[in-house]
C-alpha positions in Angstrom: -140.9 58.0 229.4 -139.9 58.5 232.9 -140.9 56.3 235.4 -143.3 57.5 238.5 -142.7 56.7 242.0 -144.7 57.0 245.4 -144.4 59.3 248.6 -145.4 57.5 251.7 -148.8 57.3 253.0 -150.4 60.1 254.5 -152.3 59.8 257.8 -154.4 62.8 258.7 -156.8 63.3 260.8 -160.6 63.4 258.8 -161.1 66.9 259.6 -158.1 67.9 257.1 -159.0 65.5 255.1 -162.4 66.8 254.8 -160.9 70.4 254.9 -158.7 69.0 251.5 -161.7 67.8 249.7 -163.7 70.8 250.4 -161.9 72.7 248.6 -161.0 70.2 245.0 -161.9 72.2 241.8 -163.5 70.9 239.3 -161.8 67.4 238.0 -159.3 67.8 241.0 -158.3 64.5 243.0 -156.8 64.6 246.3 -154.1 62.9 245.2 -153.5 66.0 242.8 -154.4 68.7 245.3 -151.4 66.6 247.3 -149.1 66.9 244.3 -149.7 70.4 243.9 -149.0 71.2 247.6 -145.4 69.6 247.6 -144.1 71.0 244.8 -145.2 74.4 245.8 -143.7 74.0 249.1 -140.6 73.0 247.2 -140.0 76.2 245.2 -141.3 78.2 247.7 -138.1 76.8 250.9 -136.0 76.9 247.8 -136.6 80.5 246.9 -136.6 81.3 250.9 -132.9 79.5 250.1 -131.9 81.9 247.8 -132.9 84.6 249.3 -131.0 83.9 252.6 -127.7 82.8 250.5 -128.2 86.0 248.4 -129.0 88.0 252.0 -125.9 86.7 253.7 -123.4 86.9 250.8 -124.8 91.0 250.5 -123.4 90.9 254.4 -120.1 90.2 253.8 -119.7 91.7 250.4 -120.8 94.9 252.8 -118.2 94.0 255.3 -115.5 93.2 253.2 -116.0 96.7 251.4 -117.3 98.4 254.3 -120.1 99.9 252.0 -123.8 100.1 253.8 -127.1 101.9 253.0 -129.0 103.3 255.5 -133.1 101.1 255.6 -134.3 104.4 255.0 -132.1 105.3 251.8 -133.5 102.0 250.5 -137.1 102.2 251.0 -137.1 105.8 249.1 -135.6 104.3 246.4 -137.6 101.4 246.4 -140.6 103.6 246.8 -139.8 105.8 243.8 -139.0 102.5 241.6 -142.2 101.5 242.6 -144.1 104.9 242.1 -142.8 105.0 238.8 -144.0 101.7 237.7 -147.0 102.2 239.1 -147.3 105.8 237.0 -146.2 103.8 233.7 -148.6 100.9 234.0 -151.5 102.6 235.4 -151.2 106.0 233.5 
C-alpha cells in the first residue's frame, strides 16, 4: 500500500470557502472536492501541454516540407467529418 502525503494548507477567504461547500454532493468532503480540483487541473495543463508540443512540432514539420493547408480547407473537412458523424449517430 502506498503511502499518502499532504499539500499545504489552504487559506481562502470564507466566501470561497462557503462558495466550496455550497456546492459538496452528497457524502462529498471539502477535502475531496479539493482533491478532485487538482487532479483535474493536472490533466487538463497537461493536455494544454500536448496540444502546444503537438501544435508546434505540426509548424516545423510544415516548414521543413513547406506543405500548408489553407484554415478554410480545414474547417470543410472538419465540417464534413463532423456532418457525417453526426448523420451516422443520429440517423
Amino acid at each position: 500500500m502506498m503511502k499518502t502525503t499532504s499539500f499545504p494548507s489552504l487559506r481562502v477567504e470564507p466566501a470561497l470557502r462557503e462558495a466550496a461547500q455550497s456546492v459538496l454532493r452528497d457524502g462529498e468532503t471539502l477535502t475531496s472536492l479539493m482533491e478532485t480540483a487538482v487532479r483535474e487541473t493536472i490533466h487538463r495543463r497537461l493536455a494544454q501541454a500536448e496540444f502546444l508540443a503537438r501544435g508546434l512540432q505540426s509548424s516545423a514539420d510544415a516548414k521543413q516540407s513547406g506543405s500548408y493547408h489553407a484554415a478554410a480547407d480545414v474547417h470543410a473537412e472538419m465540417q464534413r467529418r463532423l456532418d457525417g458523424r453526426r448523420k451516422k449517430v443520429l440517423g
